[in-house]
C-alpha atoms as an extended CHARMM CRD file, in Angstrom:
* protein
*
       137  EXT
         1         1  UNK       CA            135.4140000000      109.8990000000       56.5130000000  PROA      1               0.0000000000
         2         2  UNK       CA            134.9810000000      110.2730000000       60.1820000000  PROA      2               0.0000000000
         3         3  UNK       CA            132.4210000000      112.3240000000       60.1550000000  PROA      3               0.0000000000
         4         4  UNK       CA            130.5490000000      109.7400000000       57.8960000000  PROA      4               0.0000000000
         5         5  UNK       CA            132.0260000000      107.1600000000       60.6960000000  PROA      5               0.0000000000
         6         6  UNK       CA            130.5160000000      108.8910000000       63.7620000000  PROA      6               0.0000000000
         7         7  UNK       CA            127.3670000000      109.6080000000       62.4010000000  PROA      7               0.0000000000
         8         8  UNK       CA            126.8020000000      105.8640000000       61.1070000000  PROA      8               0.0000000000
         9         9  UNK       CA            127.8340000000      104.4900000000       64.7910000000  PROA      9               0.0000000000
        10        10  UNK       CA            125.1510000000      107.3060000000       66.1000000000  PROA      10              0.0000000000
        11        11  UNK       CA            122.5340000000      106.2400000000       63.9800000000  PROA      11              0.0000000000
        12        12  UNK       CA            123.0960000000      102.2700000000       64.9880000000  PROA      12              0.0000000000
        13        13  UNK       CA            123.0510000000      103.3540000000       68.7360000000  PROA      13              0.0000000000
        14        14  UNK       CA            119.7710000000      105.6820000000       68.2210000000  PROA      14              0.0000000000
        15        15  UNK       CA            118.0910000000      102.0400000000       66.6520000000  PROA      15              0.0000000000
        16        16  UNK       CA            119.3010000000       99.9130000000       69.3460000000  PROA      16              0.0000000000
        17        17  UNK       CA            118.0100000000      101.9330000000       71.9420000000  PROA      17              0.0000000000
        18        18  UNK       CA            115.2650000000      102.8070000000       70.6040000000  PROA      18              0.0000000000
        19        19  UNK       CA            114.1460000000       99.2740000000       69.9020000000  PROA      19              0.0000000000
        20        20  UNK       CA            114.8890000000       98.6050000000       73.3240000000  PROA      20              0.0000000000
        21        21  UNK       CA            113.4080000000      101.2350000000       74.7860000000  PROA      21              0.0000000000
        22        22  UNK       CA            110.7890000000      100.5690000000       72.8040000000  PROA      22              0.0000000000
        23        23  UNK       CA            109.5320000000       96.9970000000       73.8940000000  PROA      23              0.0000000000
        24        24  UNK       CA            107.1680000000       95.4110000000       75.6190000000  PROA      24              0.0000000000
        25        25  UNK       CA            107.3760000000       96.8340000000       79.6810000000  PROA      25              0.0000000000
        26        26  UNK       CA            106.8940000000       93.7650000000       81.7800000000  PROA      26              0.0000000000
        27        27  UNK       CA            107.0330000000       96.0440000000       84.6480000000  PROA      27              0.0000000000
        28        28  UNK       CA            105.3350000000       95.1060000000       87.5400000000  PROA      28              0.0000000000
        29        29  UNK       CA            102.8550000000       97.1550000000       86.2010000000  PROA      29              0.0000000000
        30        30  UNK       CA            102.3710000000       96.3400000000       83.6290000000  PROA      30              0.0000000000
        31        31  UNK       CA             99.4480000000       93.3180000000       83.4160000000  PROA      31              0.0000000000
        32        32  UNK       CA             99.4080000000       93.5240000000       87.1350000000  PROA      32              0.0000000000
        33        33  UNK       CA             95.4360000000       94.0900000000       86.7430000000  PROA      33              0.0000000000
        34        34  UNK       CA             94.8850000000       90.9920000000       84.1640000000  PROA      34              0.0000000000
        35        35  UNK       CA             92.0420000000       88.8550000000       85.3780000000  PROA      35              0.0000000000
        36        36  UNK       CA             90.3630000000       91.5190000000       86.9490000000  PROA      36              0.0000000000
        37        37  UNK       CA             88.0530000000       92.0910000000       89.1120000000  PROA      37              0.0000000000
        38        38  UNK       CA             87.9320000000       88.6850000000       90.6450000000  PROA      38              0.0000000000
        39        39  UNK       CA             84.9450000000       87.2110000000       92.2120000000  PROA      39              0.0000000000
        40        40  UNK       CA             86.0270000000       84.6820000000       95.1090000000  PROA      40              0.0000000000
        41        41  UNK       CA             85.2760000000       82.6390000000       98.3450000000  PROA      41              0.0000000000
        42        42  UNK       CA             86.6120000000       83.4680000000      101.0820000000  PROA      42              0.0000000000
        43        43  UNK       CA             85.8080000000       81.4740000000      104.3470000000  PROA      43              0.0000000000
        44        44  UNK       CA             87.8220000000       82.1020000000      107.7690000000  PROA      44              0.0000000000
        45        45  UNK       CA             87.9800000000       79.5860000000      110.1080000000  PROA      45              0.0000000000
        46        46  UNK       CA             89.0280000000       79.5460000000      113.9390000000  PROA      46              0.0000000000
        47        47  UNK       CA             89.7060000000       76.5380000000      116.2130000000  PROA      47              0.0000000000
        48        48  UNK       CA             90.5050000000       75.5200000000      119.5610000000  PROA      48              0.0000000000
        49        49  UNK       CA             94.6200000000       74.0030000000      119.0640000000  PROA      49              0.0000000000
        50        50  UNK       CA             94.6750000000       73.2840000000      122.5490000000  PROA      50              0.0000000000
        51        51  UNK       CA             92.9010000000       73.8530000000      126.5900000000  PROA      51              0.0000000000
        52        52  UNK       CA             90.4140000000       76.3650000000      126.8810000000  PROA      52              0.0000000000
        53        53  UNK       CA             91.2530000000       79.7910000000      125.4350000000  PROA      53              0.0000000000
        54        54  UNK       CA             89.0290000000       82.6620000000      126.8880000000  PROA      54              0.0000000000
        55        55  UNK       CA             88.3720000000       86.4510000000      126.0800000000  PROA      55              0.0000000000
        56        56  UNK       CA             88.4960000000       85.1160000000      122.7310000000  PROA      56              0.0000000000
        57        57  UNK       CA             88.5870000000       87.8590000000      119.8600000000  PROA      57              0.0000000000
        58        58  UNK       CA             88.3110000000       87.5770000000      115.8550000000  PROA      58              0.0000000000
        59        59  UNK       CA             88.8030000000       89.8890000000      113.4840000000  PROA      59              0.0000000000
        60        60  UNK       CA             88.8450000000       89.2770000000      109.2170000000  PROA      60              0.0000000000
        61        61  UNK       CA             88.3650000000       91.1610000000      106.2060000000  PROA      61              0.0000000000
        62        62  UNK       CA             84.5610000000       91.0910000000      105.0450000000  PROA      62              0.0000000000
        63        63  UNK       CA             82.5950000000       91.4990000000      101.6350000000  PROA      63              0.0000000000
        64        64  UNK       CA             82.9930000000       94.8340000000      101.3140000000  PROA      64              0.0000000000
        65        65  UNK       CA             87.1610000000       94.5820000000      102.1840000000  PROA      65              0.0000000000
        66        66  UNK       CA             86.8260000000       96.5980000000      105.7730000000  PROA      66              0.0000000000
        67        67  UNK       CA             87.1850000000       94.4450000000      108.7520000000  PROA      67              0.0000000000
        68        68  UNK       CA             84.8960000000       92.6430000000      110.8870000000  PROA      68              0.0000000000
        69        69  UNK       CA             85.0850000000       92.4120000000      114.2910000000  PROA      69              0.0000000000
        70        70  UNK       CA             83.7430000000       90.0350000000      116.5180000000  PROA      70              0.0000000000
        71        71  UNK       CA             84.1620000000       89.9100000000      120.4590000000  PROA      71              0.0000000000
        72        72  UNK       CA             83.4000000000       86.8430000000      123.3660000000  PROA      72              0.0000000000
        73        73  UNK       CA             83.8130000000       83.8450000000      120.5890000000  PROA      73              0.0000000000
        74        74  UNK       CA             83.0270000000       80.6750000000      121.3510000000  PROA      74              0.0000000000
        75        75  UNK       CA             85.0610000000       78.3460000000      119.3580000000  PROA      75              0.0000000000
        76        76  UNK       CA             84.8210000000       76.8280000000      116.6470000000  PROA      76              0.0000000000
        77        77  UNK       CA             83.8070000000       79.6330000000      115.0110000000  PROA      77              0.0000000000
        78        78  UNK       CA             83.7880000000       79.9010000000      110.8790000000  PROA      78              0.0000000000
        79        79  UNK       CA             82.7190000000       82.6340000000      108.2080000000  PROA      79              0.0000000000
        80        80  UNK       CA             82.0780000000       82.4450000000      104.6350000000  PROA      80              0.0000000000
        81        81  UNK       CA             82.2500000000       85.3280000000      101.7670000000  PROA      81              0.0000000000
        82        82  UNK       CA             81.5910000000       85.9720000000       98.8900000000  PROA      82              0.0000000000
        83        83  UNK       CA             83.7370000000       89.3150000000       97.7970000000  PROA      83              0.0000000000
        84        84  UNK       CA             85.1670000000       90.7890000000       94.1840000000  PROA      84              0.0000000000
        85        85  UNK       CA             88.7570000000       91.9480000000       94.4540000000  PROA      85              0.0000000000
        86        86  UNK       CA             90.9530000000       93.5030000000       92.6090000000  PROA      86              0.0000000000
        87        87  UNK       CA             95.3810000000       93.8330000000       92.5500000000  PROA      87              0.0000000000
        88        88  UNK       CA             96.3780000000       94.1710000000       96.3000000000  PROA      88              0.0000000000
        89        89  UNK       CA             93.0940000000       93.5270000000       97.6680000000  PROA      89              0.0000000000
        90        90  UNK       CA             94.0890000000       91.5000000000      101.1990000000  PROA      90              0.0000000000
        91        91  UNK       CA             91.9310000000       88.2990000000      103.1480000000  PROA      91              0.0000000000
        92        92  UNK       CA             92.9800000000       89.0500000000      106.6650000000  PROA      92              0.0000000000
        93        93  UNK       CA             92.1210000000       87.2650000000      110.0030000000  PROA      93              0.0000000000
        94        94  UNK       CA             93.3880000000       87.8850000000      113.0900000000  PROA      94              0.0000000000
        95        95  UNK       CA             92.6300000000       86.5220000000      116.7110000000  PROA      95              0.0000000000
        96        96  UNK       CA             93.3170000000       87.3520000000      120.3820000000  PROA      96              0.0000000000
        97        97  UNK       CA             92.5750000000       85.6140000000      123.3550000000  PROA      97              0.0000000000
        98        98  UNK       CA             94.1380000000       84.0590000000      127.0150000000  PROA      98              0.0000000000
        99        99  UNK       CA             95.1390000000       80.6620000000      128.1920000000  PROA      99              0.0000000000
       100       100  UNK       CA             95.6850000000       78.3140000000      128.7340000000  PROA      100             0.0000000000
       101       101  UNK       CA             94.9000000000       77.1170000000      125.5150000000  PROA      101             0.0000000000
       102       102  UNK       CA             95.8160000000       77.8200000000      121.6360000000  PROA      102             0.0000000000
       103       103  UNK       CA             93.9630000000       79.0390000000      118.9200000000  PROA      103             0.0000000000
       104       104  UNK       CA             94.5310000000       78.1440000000      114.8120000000  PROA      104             0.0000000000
       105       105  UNK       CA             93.0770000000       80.0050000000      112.1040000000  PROA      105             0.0000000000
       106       106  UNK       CA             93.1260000000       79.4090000000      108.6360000000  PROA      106             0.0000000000
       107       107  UNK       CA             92.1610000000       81.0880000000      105.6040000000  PROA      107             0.0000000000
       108       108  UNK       CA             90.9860000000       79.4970000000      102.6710000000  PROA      108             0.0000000000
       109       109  UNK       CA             90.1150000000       81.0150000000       99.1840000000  PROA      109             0.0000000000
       110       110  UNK       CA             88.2140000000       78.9850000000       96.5560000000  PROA      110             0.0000000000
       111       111  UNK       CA             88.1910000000       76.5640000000       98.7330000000  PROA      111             0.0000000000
       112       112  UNK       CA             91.9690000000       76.3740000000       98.8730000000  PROA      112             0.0000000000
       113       113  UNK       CA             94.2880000000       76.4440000000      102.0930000000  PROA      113             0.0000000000
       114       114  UNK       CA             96.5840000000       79.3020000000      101.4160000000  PROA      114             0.0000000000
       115       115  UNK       CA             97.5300000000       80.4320000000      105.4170000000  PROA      115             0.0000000000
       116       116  UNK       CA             97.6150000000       78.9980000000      109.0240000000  PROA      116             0.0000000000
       117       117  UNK       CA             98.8060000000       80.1260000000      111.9170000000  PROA      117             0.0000000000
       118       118  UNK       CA             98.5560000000       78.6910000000      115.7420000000  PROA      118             0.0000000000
       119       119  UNK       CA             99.3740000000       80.5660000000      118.5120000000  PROA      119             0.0000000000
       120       120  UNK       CA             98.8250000000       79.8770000000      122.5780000000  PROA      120             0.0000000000
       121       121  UNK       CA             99.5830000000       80.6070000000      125.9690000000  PROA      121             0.0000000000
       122       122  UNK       CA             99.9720000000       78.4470000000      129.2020000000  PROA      122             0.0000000000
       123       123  UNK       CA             98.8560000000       81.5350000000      131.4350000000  PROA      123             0.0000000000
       124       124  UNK       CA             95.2450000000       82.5740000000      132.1920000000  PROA      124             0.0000000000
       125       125  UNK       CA             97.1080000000       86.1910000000      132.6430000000  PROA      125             0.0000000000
       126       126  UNK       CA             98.7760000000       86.3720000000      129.3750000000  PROA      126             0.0000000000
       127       127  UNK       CA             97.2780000000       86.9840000000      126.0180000000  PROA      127             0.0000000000
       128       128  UNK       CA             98.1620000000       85.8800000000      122.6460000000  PROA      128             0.0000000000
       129       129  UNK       CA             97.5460000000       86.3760000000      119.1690000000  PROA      129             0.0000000000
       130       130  UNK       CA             98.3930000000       86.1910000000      115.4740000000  PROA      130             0.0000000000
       131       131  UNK       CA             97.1690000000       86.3230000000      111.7940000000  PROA      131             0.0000000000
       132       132  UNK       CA             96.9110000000       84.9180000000      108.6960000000  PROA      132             0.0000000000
       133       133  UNK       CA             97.1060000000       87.4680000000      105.4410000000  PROA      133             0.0000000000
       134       134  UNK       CA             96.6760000000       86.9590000000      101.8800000000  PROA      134             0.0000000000
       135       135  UNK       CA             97.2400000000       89.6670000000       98.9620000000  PROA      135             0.0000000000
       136       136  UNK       CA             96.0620000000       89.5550000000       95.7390000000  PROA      136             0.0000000000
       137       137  UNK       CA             98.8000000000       90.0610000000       92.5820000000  PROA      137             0.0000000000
């Protein structure tokens, strides 16, 4: 009888688990690539926040996902893409310059806002700089 006992309780644990085990993963994954490759717009977009900052700098992530890199901006200073992306894929723009003065940069994607950042300086001597990064999920 307990033999007949332990075997039954074995044989409802083996079906448990295995019906657990056994589910759907929702792992991250798992669906992590649904939707694509996605075809998007992209545009970058750099301003003056405040003064007159020089030495000015841009870099952002172009069609083919490498980076661009431009030198001696004058500001305002915009770029738009067209780029398909797939899971983890990034939009990236960065920016350097010197004061006095600010810079903002924002990154939109379908024509959507998703990142800003400002940064400045009061000094001619000192530099400053930030980005503004976006990954795909």
């Amino acid at each position: 009888m307990k033999t007949k006992c332990i075997l039954f309780s074995g044989l409802i644990a083996t079906m448990i688990f295995g019906s657990v085990s056994c589910g759907k993963d929702d792992g991250p994954d798992e669906g992590s690539d649904k939707g694509y490759p996605k075809n998007v717009t992209i545009e970058y977009k750099f301003t003056v926040a405040s003064g007159t900052p020089n030495k000015v700098e841009l870099s952002y992530t172009n069609e083919s996902g490498g980076r661009e890199n431009v030198k001696d901006v004058i500001l305002p200073y915009s770029k738009k893409i067209s780029r398909t992306v797939n899971p983890y894929d990034d939009a990236y723009a960065h920016f350097s310059a010197f004061g006095p003065g600010g810079i903002k940069a924002e990154v939109y994607i379908d024509n959507k806002l998703i990142g800003t950042k400002t940064a400045s300086s009061n000094s001619a001597t000192a530099s400053f700089n930030d980005a503004v990064s976006y990954i795909w999920r």
